[in-house]
Each structure stands twice: as C-alpha cells, then as structure tokens.
N, C-alpha and C positions, 0 to 999 in steps of 0.2 A: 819751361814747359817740358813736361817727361811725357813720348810715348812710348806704350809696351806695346810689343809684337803678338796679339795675342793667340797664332797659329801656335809659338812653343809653348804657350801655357797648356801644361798637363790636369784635369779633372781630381782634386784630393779625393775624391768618391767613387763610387762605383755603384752604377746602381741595375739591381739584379729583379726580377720579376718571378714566380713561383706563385703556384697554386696550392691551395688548400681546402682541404674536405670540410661540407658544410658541418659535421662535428668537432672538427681540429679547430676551425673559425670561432666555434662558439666557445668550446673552452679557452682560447687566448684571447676572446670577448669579454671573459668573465674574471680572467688577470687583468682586464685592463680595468675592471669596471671596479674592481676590488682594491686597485690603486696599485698592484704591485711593478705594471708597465705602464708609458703613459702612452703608448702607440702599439699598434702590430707589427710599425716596422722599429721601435724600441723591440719589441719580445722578441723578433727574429734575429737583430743584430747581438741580441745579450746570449741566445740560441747558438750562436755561429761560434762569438767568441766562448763559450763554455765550451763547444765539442770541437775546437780548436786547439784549446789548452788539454781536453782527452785525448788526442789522437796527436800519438809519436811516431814520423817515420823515420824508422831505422837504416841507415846508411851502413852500406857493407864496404869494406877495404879490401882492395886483392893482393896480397900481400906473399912473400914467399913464406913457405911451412917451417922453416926455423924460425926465421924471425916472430913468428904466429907463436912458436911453441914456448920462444921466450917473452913475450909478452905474458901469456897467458901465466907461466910461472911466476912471475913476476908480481900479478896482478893476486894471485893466492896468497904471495909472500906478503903484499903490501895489507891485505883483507882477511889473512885466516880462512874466513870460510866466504862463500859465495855460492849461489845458485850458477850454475853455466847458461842458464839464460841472461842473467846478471853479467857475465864475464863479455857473455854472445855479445848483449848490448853494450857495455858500457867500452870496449876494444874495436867496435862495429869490425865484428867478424864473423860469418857462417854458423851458426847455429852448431848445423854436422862440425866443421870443422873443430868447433870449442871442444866437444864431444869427442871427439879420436885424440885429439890430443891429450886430454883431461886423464882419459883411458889409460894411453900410451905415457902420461907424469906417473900416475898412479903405478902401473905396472914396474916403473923403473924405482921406483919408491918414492921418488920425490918430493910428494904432497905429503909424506908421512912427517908428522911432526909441524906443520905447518898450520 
C-alpha cells in the first residue's frame, strides 16, 4: 500500500478568471462556433501563449565600459553589420550605452572596414 502526502502536491494549472466585453464574448463565440477553438478557455489559453511568444524581455548586464566596449567590437567583427538595437539586445546592454560606444568605435576608426 503506497500513501502520498497530498499537502506537497503542487496544482500542474493555474487557473485565472477575467472578464470580457459582451462584443469581445461574441466574437470568441463565433471562433468557437466556426470550429477554430473548442472552448473560450481553449481561445484564451492559445491567446496567452501567442502573446507570450510576442513579448521579449530584455535583461540588461552592468558591466564595466571596457569590457562593454570590447564586446561590442567584437560583436561587429563577428556580424559585419548590425542595427545597435540588435547589439543593445542580443549583449543585454543599455541601449545609450551600445550608442557611445558604437560612436566612440567609429570615431577611432575601428568599425571601418568591418
């Protein structure tokens, strides 16, 4: 005979409650009815994971200003070209900061030829 403790079992779910406008209702009435969801709480969960996979947040590093400035070199050398928003993200570093340094490569010439 096995017994489980069932106070540390943790809920795999979560379940969340939200309102909705009697026109928002009726158009996810008419997805349902149309076959493209089989529930409201299908459309809401398919809802959540779509604008989950939209929305990236950007984690910033605080790192010292050489180190930053050779990253970012770095990352020109290995990409040729890049947007500094691109650098901003994909280094998780200050936006501004990408920017002055991007500046201060250029001004020393560095990026030339890159």
């Amino acid at each position: 005979m096995t017994f489980v403790n069932h106070k540390n079992l943790k809920p795999t779910a979560k379940t969340v409650g939200t309102k909705l406008t009697p026109r928002e209702f009726e158009e996810v009435s008419e997805l349902i009815d149309n076959g493209l969801y089989l529930s409201v709480s299908d459309f809401i969960r398919e809802s959540i994971r779509d604008k989950l996979k939209a929305t990236k947040v950007i984690k910033l590093r605080d790192i010292d200003y050489s180190i930053a400035k050779k990253e970012v070199l770095g990352y020109y050398r290995n990409y040729n070209e890049a947007y500094d928003y691109e650098v901003s993200e994909d280094l998780e570093l200050d936006y501004k900061l990408v920017r002055q340094i991007t500046e201060e490569l250029e001004q020393e010439g560095r990026l030339q030829g890159i």
